[in-house]
MIDOSE-1310 file (N, C-alpha, C; in nm, 2 decimals, decimal comma, always signed):
residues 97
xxxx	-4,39/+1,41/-1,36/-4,24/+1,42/-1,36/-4,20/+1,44/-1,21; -4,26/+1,45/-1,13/-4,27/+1,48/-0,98/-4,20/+1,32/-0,92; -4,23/+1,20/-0,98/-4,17/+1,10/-0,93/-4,01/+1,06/-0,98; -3,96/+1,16/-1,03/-3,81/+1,14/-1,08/-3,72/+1,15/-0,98
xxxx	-3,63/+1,05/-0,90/-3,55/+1,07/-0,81/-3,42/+1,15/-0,87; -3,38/+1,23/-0,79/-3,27/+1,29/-0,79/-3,16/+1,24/-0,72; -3,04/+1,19/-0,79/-2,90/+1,15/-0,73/-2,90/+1,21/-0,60; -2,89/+1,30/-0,56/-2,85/+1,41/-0,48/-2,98/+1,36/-0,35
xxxx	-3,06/+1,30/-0,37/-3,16/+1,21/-0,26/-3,05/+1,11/-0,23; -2,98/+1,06/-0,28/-2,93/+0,91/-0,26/-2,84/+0,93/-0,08; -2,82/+0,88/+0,01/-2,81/+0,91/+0,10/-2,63/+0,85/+0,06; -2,55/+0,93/+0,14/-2,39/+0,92/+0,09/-2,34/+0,86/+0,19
xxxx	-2,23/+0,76/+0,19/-2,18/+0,64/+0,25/-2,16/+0,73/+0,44; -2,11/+0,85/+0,38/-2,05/+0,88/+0,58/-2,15/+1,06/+0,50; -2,28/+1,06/+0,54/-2,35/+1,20/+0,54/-2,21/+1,33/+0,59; -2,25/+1,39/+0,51/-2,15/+1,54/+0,55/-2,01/+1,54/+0,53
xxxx	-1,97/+1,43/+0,45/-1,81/+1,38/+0,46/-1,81/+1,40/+0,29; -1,68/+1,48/+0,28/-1,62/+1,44/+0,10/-1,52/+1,36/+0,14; -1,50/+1,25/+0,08/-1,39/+1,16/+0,09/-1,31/+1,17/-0,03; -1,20/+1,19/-0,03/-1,10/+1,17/-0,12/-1,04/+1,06/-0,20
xxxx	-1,06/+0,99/-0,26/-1,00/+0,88/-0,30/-0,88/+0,86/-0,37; -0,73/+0,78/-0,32/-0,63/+0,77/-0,34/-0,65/+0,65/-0,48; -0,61/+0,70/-0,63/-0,62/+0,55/-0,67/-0,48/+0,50/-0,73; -0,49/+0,40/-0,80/-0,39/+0,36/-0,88/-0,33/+0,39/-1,01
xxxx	-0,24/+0,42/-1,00/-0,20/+0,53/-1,12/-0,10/+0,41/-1,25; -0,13/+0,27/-1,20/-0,14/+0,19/-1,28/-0,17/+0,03/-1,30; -0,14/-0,06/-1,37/-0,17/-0,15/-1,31/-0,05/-0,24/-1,31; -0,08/-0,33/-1,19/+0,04/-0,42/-1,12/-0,03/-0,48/-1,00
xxxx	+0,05/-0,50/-0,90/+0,05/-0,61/-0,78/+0,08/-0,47/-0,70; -0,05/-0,45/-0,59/-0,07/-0,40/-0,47/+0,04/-0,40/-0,34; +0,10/-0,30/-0,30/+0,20/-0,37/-0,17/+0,15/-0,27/-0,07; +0,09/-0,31/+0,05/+0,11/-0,24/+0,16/+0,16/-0,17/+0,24
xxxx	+0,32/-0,26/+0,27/+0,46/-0,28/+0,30/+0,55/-0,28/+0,22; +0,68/-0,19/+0,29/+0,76/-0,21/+0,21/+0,83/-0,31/+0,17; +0,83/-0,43/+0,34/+0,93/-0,55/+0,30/+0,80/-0,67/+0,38; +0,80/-0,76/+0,36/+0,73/-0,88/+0,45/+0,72/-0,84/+0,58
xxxx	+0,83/-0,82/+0,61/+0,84/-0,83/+0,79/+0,85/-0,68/+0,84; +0,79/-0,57/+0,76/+0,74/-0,46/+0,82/+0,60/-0,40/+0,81; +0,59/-0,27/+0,88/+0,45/-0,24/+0,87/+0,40/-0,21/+0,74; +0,28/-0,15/+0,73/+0,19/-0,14/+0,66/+0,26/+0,02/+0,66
xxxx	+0,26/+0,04/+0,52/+0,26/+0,26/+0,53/+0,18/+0,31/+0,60; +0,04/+0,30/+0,55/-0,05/+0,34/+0,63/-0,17/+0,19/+0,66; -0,27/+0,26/+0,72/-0,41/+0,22/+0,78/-0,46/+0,32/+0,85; -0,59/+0,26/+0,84/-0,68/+0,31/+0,87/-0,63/+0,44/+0,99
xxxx	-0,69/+0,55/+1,02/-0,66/+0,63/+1,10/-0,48/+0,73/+1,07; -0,46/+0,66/+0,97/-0,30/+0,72/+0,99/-0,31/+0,86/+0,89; -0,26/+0,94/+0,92/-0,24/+1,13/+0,85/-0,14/+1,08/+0,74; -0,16/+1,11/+0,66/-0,13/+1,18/+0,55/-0,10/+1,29/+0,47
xxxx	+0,05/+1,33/+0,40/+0,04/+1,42/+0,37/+0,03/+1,43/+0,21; +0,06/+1,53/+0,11/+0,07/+1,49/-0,05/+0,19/+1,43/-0,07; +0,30/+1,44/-0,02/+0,44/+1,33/-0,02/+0,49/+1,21/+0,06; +0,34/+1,17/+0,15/+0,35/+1,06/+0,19/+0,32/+0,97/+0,10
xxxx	+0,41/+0,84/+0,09/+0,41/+0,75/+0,03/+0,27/+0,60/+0,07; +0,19/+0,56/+0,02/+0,08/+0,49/+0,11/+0,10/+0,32/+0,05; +0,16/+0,32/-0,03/+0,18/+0,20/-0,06/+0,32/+0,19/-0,21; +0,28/+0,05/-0,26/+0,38/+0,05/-0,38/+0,30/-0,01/-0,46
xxxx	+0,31/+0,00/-0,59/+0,22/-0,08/-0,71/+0,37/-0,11/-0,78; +0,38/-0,29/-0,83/+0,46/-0,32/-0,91/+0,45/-0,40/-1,04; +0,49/-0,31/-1,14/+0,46/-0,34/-1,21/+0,55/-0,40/-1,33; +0,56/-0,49/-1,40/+0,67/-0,58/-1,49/+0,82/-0,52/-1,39
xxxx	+0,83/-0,59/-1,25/+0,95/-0,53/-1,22/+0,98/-0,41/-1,12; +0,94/-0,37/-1,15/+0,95/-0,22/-1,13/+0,85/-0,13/-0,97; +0,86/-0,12/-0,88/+0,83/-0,13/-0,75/+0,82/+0,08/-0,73; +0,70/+0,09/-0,78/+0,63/+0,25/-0,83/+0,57/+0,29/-0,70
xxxx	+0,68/+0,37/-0,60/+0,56/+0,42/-0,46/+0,45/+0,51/-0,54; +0,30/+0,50/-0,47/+0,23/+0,57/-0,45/+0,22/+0,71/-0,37; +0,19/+0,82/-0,39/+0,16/+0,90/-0,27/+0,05/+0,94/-0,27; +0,00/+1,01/-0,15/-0,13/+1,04/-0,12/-0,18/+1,13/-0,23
xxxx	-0,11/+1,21/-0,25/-0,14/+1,36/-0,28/-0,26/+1,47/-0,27; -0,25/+1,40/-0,12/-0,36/+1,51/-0,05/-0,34/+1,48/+0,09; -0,38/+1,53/+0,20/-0,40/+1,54/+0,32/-0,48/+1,50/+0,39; -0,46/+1,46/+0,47/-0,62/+1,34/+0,54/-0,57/+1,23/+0,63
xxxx	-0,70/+1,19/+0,67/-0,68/+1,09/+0,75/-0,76/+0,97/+0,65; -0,63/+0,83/+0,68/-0,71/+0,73/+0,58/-0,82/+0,69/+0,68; -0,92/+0,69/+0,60/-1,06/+0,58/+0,65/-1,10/+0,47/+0,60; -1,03/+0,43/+0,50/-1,07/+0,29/+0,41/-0,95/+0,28/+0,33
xxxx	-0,93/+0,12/+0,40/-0,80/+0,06/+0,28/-0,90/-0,02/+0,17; -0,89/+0,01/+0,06/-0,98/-0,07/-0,05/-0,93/-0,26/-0,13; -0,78/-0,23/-0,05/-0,72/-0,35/-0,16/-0,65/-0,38/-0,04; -0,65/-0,54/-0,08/-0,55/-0,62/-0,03/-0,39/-0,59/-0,02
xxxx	-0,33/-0,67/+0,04/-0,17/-0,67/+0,02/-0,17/-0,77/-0,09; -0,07/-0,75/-0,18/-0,05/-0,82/-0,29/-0,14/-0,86/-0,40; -0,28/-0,78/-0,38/-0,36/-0,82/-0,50/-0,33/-0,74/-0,65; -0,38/-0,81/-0,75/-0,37/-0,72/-0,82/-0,48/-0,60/-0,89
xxxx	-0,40/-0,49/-0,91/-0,48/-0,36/-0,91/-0,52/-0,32/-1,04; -0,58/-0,30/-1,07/-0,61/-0,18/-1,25/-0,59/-0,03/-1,21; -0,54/-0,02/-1,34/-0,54/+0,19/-1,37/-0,67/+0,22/-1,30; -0,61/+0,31/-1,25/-0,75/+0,41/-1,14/-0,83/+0,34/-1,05
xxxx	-0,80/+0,22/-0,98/-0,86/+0,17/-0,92/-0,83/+0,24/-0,75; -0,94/+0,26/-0,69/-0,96/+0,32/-0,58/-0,87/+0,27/-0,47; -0,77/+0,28/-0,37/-0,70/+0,20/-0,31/-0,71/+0,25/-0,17; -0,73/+0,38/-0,16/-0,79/+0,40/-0,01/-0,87/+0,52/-0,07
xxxx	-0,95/+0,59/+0,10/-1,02/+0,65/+0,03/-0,97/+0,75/+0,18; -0,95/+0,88/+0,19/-0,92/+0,98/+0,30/-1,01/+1,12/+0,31; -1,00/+1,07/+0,49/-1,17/+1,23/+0,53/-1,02/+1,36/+0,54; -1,02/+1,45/+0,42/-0,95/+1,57/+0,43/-0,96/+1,65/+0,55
x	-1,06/+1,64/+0,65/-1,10/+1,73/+0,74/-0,98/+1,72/+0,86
C-alpha cells in the first residue's frame, strides 16, 4: 500500500498560492467590456474588490454584472469576450495575497 499516491503529492499550478476562482453564476454570453469600444473591467494584474464588477454574463436579454466577491489580484482570465459560458464555470481565477 506504500505505492498509493496521495493528491496532496500532485505538484499545484503556482506552489504556495490558493487561488480563488471567480465563476459564473449562470449561463449566457461572456462580456469583458462594458461596450465594444471600451476596456476590459479587468485583466490580468488588475485589484479587485468583493463589489467590483469583472465582467457581464447575458443571458435571454438580460446583461447580469458579475462581481468579484473577494479581493485579489486577477492572474488568469479563463474565457473569452463573448464566448459562451455554463453555470459555475471558472472565469478568472485571483492570488488573494
Amino acid at each position: 500500500a506504500s505505492n498509493i499516491v496521495k493528491p496532496a503529492n500532485f505538484p499545484a499550478a503556482a506552489p504556495g498560492k490558493k487561488l480563488i476562482e471567480i465563476k459564473s453564476e449562470l449561463v449566457g454570453t461572456f462580456y469583458a467590456k462594458p461596450a465594444p469600444d471600451k476596456d476590459d473591467y479587468v485583466k490580468v494584474g488588475s485589484r479587485v474588490s468583493p463589489d467590483t464588477v469583472v465582467c457581464k454574463v447575458e443571458a435571454m436579454k438580460i446583461f447580469n454584472d458579475i462581481t468579484a466577491k473577494c479581493s485579489g489580484t486577477i492572474v488568469e482570465v479563463c474565457v473569452q469576450n463573448a464566448q459562451f459560458v455554463e453555470f459555475d464555470q471558472v472565469l478568472f481565477r485571483v492570488d488573494p495575497s
